[in-house]
DORO-424079 format. One line per 4 residues: number of its first residue (from 0); their letters; for each residue x, y, z of N, C-alpha, C. Coordinates in pm, 1 decimal. Each point is the difference from the previous one (the first is absolute). Example, Ala and Ser with C-alpha at 12.3 -4.5 7.8 and 13.67 -1.06 7.14 Angstrom:
! residues 2
0 = AS = 1319.0,-569.0,780.0,-89.0,119.0,0.0,90.0,120.0,0.0; -35.0,105.0,-72.0,82.0,119.0,6.0,-77.0,109.0,73.0 .
! end
This chain:
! residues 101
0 = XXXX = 8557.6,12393.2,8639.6,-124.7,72.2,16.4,27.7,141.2,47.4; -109.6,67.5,19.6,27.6,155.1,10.6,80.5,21.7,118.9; -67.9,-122.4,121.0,24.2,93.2,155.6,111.9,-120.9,5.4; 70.3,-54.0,-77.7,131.1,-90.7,60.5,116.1,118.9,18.3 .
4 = XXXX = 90.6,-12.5,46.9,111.3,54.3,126.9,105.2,-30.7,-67.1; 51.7,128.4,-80.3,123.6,-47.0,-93.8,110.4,45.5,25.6; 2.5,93.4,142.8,159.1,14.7,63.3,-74.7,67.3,171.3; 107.4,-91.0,69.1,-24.0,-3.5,139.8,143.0,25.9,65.8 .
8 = XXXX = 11.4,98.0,88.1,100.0,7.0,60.1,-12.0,-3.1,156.2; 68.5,-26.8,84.6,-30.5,38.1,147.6,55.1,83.5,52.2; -78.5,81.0,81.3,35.9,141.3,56.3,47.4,-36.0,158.4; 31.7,110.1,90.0,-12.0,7.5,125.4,-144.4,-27.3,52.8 .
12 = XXXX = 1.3,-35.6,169.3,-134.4,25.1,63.3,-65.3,-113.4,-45.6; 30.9,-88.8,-101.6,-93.9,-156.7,-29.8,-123.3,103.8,-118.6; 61.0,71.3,-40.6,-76.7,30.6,-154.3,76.3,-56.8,-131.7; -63.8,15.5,-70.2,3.8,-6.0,-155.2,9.2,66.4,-54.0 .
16 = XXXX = 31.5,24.0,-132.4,-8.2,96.1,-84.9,-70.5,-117.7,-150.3; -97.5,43.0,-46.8,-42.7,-102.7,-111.4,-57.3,85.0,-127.0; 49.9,-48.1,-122.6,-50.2,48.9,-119.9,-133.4,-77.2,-81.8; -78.3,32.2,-61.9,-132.1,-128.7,-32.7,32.2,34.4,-125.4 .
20 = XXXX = -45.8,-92.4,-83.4,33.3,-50.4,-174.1,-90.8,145.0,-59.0; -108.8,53.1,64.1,-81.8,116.7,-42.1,48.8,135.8,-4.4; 155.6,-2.6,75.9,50.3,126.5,66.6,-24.1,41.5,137.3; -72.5,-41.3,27.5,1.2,38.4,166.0,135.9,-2.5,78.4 .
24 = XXXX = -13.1,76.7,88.0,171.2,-26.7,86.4,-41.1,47.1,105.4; 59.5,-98.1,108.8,-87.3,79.9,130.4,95.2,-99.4,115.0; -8.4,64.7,153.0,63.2,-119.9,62.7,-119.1,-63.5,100.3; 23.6,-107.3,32.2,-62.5,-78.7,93.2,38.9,-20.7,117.7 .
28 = XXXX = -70.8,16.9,135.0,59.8,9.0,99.2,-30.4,-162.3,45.1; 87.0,-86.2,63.6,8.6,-129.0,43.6,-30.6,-36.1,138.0; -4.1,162.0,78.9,22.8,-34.8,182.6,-149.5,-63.6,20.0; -140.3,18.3,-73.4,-120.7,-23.9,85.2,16.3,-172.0,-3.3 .
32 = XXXX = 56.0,-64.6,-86.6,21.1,-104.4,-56.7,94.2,-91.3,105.7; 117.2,43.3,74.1,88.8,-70.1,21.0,-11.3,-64.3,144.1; -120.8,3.3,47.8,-1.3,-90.8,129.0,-137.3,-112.9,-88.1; -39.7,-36.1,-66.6,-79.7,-75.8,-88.8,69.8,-94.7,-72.3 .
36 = XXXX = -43.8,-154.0,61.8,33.1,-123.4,-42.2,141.8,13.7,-4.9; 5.6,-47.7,-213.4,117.0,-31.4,-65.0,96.3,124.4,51.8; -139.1,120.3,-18.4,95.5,135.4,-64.7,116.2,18.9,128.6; -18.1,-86.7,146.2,122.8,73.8,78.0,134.8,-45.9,-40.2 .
40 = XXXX = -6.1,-75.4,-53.6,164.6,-4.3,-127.0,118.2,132.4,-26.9; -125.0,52.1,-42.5,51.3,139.7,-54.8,28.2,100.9,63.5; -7.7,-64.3,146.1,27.4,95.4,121.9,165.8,17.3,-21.9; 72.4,-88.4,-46.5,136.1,-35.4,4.7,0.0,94.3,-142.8 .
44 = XXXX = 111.6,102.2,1.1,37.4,116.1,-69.7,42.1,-111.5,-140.3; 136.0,-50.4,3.8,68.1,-89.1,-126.3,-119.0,-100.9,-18.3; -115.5,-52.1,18.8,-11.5,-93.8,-35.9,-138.3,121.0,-86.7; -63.2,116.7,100.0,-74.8,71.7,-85.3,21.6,108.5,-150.9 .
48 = XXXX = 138.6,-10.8,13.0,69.1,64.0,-125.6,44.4,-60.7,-80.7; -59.6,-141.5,27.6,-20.1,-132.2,-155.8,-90.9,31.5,-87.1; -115.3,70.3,27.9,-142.4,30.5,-77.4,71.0,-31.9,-151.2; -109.4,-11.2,-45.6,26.6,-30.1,-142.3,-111.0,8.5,-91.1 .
52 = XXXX = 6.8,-43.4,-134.1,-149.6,-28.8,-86.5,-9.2,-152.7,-25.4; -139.4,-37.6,26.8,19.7,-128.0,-69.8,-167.4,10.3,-101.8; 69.3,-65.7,-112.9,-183.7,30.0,-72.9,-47.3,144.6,6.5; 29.5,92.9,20.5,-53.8,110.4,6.3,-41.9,67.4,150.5 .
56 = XXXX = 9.7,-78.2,81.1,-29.3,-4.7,102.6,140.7,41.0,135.8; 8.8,65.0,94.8,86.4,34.8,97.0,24.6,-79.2,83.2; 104.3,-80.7,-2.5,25.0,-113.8,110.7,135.2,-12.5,70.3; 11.4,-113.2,69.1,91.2,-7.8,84.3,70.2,-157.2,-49.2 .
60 = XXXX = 108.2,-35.1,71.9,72.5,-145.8,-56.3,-109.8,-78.3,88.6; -88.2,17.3,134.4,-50.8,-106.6,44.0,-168.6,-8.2,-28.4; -16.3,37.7,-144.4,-108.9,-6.3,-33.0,-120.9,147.1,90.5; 22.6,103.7,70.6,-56.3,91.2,17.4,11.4,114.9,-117.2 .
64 = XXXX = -173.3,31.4,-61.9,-25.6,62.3,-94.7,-130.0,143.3,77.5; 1.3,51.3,-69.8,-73.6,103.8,31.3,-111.0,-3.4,-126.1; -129.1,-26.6,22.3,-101.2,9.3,-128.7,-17.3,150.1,-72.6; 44.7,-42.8,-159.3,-32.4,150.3,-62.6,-89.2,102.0,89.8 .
68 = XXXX = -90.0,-48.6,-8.0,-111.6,126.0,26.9,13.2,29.8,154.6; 58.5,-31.4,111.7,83.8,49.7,107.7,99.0,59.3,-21.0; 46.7,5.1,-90.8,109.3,72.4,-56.1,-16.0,105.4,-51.5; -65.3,14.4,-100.4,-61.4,128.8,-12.9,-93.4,97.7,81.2 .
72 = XXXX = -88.2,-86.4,22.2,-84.7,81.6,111.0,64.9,74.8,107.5; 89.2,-68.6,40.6,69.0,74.9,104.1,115.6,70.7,12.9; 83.3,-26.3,-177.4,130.8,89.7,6.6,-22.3,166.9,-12.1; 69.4,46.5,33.8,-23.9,145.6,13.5,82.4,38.3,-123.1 .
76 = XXXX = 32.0,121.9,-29.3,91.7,51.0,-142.0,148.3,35.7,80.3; 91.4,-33.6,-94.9,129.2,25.3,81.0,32.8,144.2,-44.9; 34.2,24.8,102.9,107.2,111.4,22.7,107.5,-12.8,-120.7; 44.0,179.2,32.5,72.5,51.4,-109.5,154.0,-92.5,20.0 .
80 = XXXX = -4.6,-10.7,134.6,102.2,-33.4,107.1,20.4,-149.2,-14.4; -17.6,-102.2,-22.5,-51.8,-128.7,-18.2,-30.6,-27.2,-157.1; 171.5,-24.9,-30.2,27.2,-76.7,-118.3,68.6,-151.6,-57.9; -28.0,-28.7,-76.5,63.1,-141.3,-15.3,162.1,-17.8,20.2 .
84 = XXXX = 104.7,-41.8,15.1,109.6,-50.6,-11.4,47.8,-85.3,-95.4; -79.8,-126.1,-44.8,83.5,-58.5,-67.6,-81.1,6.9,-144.3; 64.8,-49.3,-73.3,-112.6,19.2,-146.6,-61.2,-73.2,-32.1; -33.3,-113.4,23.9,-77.7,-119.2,-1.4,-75.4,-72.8,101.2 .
88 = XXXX = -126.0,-20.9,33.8,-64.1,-55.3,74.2,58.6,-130.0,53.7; -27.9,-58.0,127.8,108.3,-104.8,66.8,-137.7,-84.0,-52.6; 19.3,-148.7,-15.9,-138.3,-96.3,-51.7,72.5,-109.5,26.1; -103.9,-143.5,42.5,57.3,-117.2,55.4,-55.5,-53.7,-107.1 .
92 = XXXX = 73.0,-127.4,-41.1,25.8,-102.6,-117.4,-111.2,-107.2,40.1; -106.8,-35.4,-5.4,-85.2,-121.0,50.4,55.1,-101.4,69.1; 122.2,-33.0,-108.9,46.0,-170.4,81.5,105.2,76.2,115.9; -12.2,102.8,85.5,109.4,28.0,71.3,83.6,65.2,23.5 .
96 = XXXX = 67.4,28.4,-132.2,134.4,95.3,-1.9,-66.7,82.4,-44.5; 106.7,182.5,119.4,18.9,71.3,-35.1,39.9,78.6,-138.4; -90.8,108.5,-70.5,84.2,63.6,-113.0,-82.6,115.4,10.9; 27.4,65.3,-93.9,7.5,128.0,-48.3,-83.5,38.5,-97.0 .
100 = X = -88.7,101.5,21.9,-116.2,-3.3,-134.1,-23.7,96.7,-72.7 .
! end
């Protein structure tokens, strides 16, 4: 769909950096999020630089997702400064395993 999340990277500071299937590119900041429920998981740096895609959607290995339209609504546009690294979006496999998308 338009607003699914087709490359996600993680930044410093518990942001994002996220691209949408429409072109949008923008990063998302994670800190208002990380004393809330599931989301204090992601307080832990390695376990928050798992993010991934699943379905179109921005997630984590323990099932923490961020809903499209929180996602957009609230990413800002990235900086000139704030670029991708790897060339392919990181994405989790349904039944489990890690791959590459």
């Amino acid at each position: 769909m338009y607003w699914d999340t087709k490359f996600v990277q993680p930044l410093p500071d518990f942001r994002i950096y996220v691209e949408i299937e429409d072109g949008r590119k923008g990063v998302f900041d994670m800190k208002p999020y990380l004393d809330r429920g599931i989301f204090r998981e992601l307080r832990n740096v390695h376990y928050f630089n798992q993010v991934g895609i699943l379905f179109g959607a921005v997630t984590w290995p323990n099932e923490q997702d961020i809903a499209p339209e929180t996602l957009i609504a609230e990413m800002r546009p990235a900086s000139e400064d704030v670029t991708p690294r790897a060339p392919h979006a990181k994405s989790f496999d349904p039944r489990g395993s890690e791959h590459r998308g």
